[in-house]
ZAMARGU-4260 file (C-alpha; in steps of 0.2 Angstrom, whole numbers, plus 5000, padded with zeros to 4 digits):
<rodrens>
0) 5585/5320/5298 | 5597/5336/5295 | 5610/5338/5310 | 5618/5354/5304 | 5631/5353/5317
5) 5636/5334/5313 | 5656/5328/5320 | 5655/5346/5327 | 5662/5347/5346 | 5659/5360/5358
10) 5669/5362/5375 | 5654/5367/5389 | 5660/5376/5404 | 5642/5379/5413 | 5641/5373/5431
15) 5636/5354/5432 | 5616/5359/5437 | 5615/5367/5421 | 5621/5360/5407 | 5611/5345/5405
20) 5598/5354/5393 | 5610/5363/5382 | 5622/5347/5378 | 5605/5339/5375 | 5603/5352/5364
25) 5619/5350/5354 | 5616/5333/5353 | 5600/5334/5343 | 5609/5347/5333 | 5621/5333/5332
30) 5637/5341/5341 | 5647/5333/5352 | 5646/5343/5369 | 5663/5340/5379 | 5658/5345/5397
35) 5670/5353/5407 | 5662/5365/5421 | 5672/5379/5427 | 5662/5381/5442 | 5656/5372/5455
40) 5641/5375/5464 | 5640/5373/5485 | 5624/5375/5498 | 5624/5391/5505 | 5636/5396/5521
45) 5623/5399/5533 | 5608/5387/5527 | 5598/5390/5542 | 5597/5408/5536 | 5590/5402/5520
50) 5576/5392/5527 | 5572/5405/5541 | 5569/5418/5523 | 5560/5404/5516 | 5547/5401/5529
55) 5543/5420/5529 | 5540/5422/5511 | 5523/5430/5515 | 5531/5445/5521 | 5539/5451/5504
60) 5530/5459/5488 | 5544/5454/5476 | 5558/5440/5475 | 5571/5444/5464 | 5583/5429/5458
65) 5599/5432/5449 | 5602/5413/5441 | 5594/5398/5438 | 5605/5392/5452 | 5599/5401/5465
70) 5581/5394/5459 | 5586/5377/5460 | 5593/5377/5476 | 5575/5387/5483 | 5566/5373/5475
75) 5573/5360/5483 | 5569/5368/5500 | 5553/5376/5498 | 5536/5365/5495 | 5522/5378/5489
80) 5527/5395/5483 | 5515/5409/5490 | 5502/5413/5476 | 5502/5431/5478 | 5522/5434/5478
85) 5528/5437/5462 | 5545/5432/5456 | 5560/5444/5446 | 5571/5432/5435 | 5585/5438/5423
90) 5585/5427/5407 | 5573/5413/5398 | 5580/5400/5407 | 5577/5405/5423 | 5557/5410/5416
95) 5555/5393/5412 | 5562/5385/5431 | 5553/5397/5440 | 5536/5391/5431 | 5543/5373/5434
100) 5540/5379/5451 | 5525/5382/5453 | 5528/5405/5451 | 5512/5411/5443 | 5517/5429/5443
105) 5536/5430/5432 | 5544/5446/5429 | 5559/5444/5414 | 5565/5454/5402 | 5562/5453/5384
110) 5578/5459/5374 | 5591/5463/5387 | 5595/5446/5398 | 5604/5455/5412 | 5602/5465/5429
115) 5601/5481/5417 | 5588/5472/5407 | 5578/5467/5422 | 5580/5484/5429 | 5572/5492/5414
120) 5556/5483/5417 | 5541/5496/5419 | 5534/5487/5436 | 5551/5490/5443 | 5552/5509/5442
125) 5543/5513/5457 | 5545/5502/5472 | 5542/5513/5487 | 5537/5504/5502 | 5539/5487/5495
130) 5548/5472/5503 | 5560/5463/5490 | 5571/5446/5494 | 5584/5444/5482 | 5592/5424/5482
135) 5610/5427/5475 | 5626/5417/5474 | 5641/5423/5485 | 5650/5438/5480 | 5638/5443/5467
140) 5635/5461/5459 | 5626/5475/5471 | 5617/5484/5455 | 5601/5475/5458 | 5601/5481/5475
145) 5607/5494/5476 | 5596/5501/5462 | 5580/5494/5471 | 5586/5502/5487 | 5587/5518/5476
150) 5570/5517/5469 | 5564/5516/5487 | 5563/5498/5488 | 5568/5487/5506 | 5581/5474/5501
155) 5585/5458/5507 | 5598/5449/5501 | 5599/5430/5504 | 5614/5418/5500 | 5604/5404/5491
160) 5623/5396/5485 | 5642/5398/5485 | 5652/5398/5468 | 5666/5388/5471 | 5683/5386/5461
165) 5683/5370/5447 | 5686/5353/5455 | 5690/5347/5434 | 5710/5343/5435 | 5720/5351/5421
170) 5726/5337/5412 | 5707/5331/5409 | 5705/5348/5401 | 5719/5347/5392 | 5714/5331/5384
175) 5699/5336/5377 | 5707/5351/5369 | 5719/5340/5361 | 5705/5332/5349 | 5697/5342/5337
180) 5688/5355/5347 | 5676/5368/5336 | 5673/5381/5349 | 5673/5383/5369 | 5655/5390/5375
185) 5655/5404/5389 | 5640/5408/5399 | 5648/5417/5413 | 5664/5429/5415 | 5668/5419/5430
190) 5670/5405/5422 | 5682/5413/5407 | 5692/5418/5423 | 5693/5399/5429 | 5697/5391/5415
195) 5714/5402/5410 | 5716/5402/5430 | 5719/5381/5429 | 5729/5384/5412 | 5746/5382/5409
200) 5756/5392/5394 | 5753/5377/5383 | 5734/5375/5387 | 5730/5395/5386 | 5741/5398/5370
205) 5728/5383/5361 | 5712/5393/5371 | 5717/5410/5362 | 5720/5400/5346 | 5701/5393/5349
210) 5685/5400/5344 | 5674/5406/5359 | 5656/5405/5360 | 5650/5420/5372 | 5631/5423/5378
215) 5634/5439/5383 | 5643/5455/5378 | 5652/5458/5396 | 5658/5441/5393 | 5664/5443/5377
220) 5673/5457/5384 | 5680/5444/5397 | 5686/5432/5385 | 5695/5446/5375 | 5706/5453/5390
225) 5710/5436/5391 | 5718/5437/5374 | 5705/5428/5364 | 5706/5432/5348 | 5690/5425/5340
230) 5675/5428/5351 | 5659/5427/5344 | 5642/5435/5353 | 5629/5420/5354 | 5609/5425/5357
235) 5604/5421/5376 | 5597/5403/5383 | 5600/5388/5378 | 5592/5387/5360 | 5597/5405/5354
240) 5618/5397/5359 | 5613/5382/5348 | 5605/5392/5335 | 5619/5404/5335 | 5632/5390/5332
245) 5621/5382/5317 | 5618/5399/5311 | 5640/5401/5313 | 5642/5384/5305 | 5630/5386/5292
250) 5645/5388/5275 | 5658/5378/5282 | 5652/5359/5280 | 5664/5347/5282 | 5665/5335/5266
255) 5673/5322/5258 | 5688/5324/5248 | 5688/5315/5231 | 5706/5305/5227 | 5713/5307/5210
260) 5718/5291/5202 | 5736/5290/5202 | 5745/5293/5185 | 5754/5278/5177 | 5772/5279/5171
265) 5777/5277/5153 | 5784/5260/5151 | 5798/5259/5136 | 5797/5245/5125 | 5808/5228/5127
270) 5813/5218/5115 | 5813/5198/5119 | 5828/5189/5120 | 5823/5172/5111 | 5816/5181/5095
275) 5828/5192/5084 | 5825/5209/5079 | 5813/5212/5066 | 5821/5214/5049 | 5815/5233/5041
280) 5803/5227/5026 | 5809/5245/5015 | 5821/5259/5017 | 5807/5269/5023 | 5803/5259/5038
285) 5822/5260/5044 | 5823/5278/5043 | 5806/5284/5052 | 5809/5297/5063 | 5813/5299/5084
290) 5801/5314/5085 | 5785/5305/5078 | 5788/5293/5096 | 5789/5307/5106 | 5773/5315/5098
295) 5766/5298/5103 | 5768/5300/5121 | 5764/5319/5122 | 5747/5314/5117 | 5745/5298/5130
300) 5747/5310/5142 | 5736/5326/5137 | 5723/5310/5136 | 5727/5304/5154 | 5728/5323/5161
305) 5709/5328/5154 | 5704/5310/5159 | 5712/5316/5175 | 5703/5333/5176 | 5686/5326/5169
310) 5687/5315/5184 | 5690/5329/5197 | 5679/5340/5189 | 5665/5327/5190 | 5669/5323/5209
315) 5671/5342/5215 | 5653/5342/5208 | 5646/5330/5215 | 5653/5338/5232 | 5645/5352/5226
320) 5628/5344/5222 | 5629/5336/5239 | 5631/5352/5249 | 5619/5362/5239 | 5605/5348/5243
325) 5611/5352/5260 | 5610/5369/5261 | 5592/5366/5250 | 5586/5354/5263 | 5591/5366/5276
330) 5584/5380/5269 | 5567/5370/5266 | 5565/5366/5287 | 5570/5384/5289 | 5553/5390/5280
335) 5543/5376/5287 | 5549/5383/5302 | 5545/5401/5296 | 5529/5396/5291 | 5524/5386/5305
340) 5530/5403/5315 | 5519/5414/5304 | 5504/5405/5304 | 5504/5403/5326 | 5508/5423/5325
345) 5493/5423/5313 | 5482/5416/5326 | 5492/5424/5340 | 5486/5441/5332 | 5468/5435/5329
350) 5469/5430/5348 | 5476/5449/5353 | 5464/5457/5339 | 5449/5449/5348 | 5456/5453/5365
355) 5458/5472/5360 | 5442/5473/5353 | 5436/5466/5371 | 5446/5479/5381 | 5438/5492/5370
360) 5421/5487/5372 | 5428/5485/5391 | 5433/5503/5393 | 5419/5510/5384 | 5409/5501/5397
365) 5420/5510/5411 | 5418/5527/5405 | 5398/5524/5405 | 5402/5519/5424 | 5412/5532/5425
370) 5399/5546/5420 | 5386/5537/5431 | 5396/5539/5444 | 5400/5557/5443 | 5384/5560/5441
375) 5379/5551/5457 | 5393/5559/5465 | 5388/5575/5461 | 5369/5573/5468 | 5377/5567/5482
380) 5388/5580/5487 | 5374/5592/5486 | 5363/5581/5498 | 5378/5580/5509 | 5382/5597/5508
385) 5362/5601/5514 | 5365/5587/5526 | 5378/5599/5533 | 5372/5613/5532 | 5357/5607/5543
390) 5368/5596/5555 | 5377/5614/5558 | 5361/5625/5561 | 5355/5610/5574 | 5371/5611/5584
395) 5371/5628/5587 | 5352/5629/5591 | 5356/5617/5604 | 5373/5625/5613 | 5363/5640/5612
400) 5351/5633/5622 | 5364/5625/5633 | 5371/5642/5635 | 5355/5652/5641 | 5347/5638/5651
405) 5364/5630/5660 | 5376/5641/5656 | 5387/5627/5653 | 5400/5636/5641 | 5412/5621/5641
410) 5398/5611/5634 | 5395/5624/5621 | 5412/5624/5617 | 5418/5607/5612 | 5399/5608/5599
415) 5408/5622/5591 | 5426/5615/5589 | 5418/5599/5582 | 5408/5608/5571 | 5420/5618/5566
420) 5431/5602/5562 | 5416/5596/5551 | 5415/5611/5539 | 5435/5612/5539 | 5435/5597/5528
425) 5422/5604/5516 | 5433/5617/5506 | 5419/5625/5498 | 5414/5645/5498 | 5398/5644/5503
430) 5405/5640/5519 | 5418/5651/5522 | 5404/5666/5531 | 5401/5652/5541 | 5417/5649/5546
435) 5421/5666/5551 | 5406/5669/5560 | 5409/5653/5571 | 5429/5659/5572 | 5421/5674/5578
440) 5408/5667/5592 | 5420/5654/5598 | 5433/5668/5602 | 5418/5676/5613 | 5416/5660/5623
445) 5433/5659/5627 | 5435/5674/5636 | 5419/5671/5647 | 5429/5671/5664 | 5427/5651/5670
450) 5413/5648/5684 | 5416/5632/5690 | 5395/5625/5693 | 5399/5610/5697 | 5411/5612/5712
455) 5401/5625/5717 | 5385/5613/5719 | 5396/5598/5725 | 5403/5611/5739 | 5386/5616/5744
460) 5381/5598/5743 | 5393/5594/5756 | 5387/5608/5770 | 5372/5599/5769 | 5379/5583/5774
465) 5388/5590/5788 | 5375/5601/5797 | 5370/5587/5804 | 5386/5585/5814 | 5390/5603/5820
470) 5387/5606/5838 | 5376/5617/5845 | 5379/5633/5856 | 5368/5625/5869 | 5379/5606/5870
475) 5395/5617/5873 | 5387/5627/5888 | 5378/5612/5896 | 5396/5601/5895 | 5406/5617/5903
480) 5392/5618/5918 | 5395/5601/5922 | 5412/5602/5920 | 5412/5616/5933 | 5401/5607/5945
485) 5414/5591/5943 | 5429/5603/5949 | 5419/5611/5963 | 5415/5593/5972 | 5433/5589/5972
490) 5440/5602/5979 | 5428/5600/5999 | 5427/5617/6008 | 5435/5628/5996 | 5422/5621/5983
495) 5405/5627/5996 | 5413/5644/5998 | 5414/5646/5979 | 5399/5642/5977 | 5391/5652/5991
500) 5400/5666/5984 | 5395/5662/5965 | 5376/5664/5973 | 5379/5682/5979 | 5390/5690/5962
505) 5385/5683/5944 | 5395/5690/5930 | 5389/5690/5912 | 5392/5698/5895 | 5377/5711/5889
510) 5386/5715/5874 | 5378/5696/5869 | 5362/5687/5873 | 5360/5672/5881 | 5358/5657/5869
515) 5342/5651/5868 | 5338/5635/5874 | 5330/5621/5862 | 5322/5605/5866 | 5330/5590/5857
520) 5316/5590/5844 | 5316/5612/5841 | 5335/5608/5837 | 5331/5595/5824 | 5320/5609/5816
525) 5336/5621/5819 | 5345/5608/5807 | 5334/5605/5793 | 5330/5624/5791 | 5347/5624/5789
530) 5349/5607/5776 | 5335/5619/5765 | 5344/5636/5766 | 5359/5626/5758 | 5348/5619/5745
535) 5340/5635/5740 | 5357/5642/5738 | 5362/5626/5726 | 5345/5630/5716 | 5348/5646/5712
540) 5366/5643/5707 | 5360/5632/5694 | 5348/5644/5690 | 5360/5659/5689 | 5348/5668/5702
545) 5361/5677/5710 | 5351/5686/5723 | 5344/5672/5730 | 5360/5662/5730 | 5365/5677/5740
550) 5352/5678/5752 | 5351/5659/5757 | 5368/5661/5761 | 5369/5672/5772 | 5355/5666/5780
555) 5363/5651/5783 | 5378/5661/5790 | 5368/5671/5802 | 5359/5653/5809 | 5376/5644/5812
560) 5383/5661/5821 | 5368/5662/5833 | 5363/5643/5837 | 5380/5634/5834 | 5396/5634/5842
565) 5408/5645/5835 | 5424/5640/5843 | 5423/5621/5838 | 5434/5615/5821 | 5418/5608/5811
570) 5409/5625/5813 | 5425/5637/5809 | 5428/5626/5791 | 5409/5630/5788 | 5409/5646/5791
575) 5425/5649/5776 | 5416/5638/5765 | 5401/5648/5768 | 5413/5666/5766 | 5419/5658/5750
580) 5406/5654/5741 | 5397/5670/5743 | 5412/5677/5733 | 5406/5669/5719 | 5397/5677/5705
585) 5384/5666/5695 | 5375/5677/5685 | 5387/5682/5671 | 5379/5688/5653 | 5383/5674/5642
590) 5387/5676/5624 | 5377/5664/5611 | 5381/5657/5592 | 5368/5670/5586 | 5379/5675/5572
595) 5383/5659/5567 | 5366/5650/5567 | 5360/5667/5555 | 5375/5662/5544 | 5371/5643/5543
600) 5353/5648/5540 | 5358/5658/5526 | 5369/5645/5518 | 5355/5633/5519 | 5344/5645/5509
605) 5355/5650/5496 | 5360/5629/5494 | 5341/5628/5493 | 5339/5641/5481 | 5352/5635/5469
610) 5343/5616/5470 | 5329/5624/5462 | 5337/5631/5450
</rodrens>
């Protein structure tokens, strides 16, 4: 098994919750991931604020969540996410936890893992009217939303966590930096911030002398004003970091070093002490010369230096040959990889192929409905259009005949502002003449003075319901004789002389006749020919007979002066009614619709005429 990243150690500063899937990955890479988290993670200030968001989740069209945090600390309280909300999320990581959630609907970004990159997303552009929750940390950046408040959006924004300082003492960071450490991975500017914060000038002299591994430019950016001199831009999630680091690490493989055998010193000749010296067998022998020895050893050592290089030489390719086979083998899983990658983009473009080919035959399908349905639509706005057309002509036939057999012009009135609110919803030219002819007709009717039939009739009504009670002339007369003949008792003496002089003078009034006397039954007959002189009058009010009306009124005026009494209350209220509803007029000449009905019978002919057509 190739681990490109073997007896390679990486210092991890993500928050506890998160790291567990990228030192896995390092592992497997076969890194060694020193953990050291730069932030610590807390529940949220007001928690029952939280749960009071949770438990309304139904209320919101979007929720927006800005870390992988915040989904984790959702999914702890929160059983079943709503189906129908759908769910924002910045990078890959947090794709992946929200679907762990049970989010059917994820929104993320495909290139840019950031509030900007999320931002840019097409559903996001317009969000008039709709409700969006955002779960954040404390303290966190307002782009997202503001921007959504910008684009028309109501915001609101929910403290899922607090992001606390490191609880990691310095001296534990310190140690891990003091073994071989190949890079420090960032995946949050806070945390570059807390990590030289707990740093003292040794400690952040060896973090600018160490080779940062950022997964964003902003926190590349961080690292640098930090004084970092080597800052390298990683992809986003978890596998693009590790890739990146692979792809970083790639050239500089560690291997073993081959030892040179140690050269051996010359060692000079000895004589031994228990034999003598040789004795020179010729004069030539004693006078060889010194440089012939010195020849001699040059030579040993040219041999030992090439034995020497060959050895090196030999080794260095060996390390050679290793490193190639590495880079070969590495090479080889890269296009397996590559391959493997091609042929599920193969089918991935076979799958979309078919799909397109299905949409297509979809939307050709549509635009058959489509034409159907304009077609539909047109037949039908000509039958509703003749369906008006003969509504209009039947509302003013029948206020016409309101008008002429009733008179009831309020009646008339609200038919033609109704209608008139029908056709004002039909934009069409062939009703405009008549439009205007109904503009024209209702303008007559309004300055028709008002004639109030009703209270006219109830009035009358009401006299007739009261003749019954008004006393007659003949009740009054007999109650003051017997009031006379009361007195004249009580008074004795005086009261005989006043009535013997009563029999020799009587005084009466001749500009007045005597009332007539009526039996009991005659004055019932008095009564109801008064009931029908009032109900005469009511029927020719109704019937605009203005003569009659006229007529039975004073009639009934003349009856209640000569048999009623005209100094009681009842009588005198009657007699004003009576006065005042003579005053009225109830014949009036009525306008009709006349020009209006013409003009909807002429736009029903010409609707007909172009049907035919």
């Amino acid at each position: 098994m190739i681990r490109p990243l073997a007896n390679r150690r990486f210092l991890v500063t993500r928050p506890e919750n998160q790291s567990d899937r990228l030192a896995a990955l390092l592992q497997d890479a076969g890194a060694t991931p020193l953990l050291a988290p730069m932030i610590a993670i807390g529940e949220a200030a007001d928690p029952a604020a939280l749960d009071a968001v949770l438990h309304r989740l139904d209320d919101f069209d979007l929720a927006v969540f800005v870390s992988p945090t915040a989904l984790d600390q959702v999914g702890q309280r929160i059983r079943h996410w709503p189906a129908e909300l759908a769910a924002a999320v910045i990078g890959p990581a947090s794709r992946e936890r929200a679907r762990e959630l049970g989010i059917l609907d994820v929104l993320c970004p495909d290139n840019r893992y950031d509030s900007e990159g999320l931002l840019e997303l097409p559903s996001l552009q317009r969000m008039e009217g709709r409700r969006v929750v955002l779960f954040r940390g404390n303290a966190g950046r307002e782009l997202l939303a503001d921007s959504l408040t910008a684009r028309g959006a109501q915001v609101e924004i929910v403290e899922a966590y607090r992001r606390l300082p490191p609880t990691m003492a310095r001296e534990a960071l310190a140690a891990m930096l003091a073994e071989d450490c190949d890079g420090v991975i960032v995946t949050s500017s806070e945390a570059v911030q807390n990590l030289f914060s707990m740093s003292d000038e040794a400690l952040t002299r060896k973090l600018r002398g160490s080779l940062f591994f950022a997964s964003h430019p902003a926190i590349a950016d961080t690292a640098r004003r930090q004084g970092v001199a080597s800052v390298f831009t990683t992809a986003a999630g978890d596998a693009g970091i590790v890739a990146s680091l692979i792809e970083c690490f790639a050239g500089s493989q560690a291997s073993p070093s081959a030892s040179a055998p140690a050269t051996p010193a010359p060692i000079p000749a000895s004589t031994p002490k228990n034999h003598p010296p040789a004795r020179p067998s010729s004069a030539a022998g004693r006078s060889r010369p010194r440089w012939t020895s010195q020849l001699l050893w040059a030579l040993v050592g040219a041999a030992l230096a090439i034995g020497v290089a060959s050895l090196l030489q030999q080794g260095r390719r060996q390390d050679i040959g290793g490193e190639m086979d590495g880079r070969l083998s590495l090479l080889e899983t890269r296009l397996r990889a590559l391959s493997v990658g091609e042929q599920r983009d193969g089918g991935r473009m076979s799958q979309l192929d078919t799909q397109l080919a299905g949409i297509n035959h979809s939307i050709s399908e549509l635009n058959a409905q489509q034409a159907d349905l304009q077609a539909l639509y047109g037949s039908i706005a000509g039958d509703q259009e003749e369906t008006l057309l003969a509504d209009a002509e039947l509302t003013l036939s029948l206020a016409s005949q309101q008008l002429q057999l009733t008179g009831n012009v309020g009646a008339a009135l609200a038919a033609l502002y109704r209608l008139d609110e029908r056709l004002a919803g039909h934009d069409k030219p062939r009703l405009m003449a008549l439009r205007r002819a109904l503009a024209r007709d209702l303008d007559a009717l309004k300055r028709v003075p008002w004639i109030d039939y009703v209270g006219l009739s109830a009035k009358i009504d009401s006299l007739a319901g009261n003749v019954d009670k008004l006393p007659l002339v003949v009740d009054a007369t007999s109650a003051e004789d017997a009031a006379d003949r009361g007195t004249t008792q009580a008074s004795g003496l005086l009261g005989e002389f006043s009535r013997a002089l009563g029999a020799l003078v009587s005084i009466r009034r001749i500009d007045q006749p005597d009332p007539v006397l009526l039996a009991p039954q005659q004055a019932l007959y008095l009564r109801e020919q008064v009931k029908l002189r009032l109900l005469n009058a009511r029927l020719a009010l109704l019937q605009r007979d203005e003569v009659t009306f006229r007529r039975d009124l004073a009639a009934t005026e003349q009856a209640m002066r000569k048999h009623f009494d005209t100094r009681a209350k009842p009588v005198i209220a009657t007699l004003a009614t009576l006065r005042e509803l003579q005053m009225a007029q109830p014949a009036q000449a009525l306008p009709t619709p006349v020009d209006s009905l013409n003009a909807a019978r002429d736009a029903r002919r010409k609707a007909s005429r172009e049907d035919v057509k």
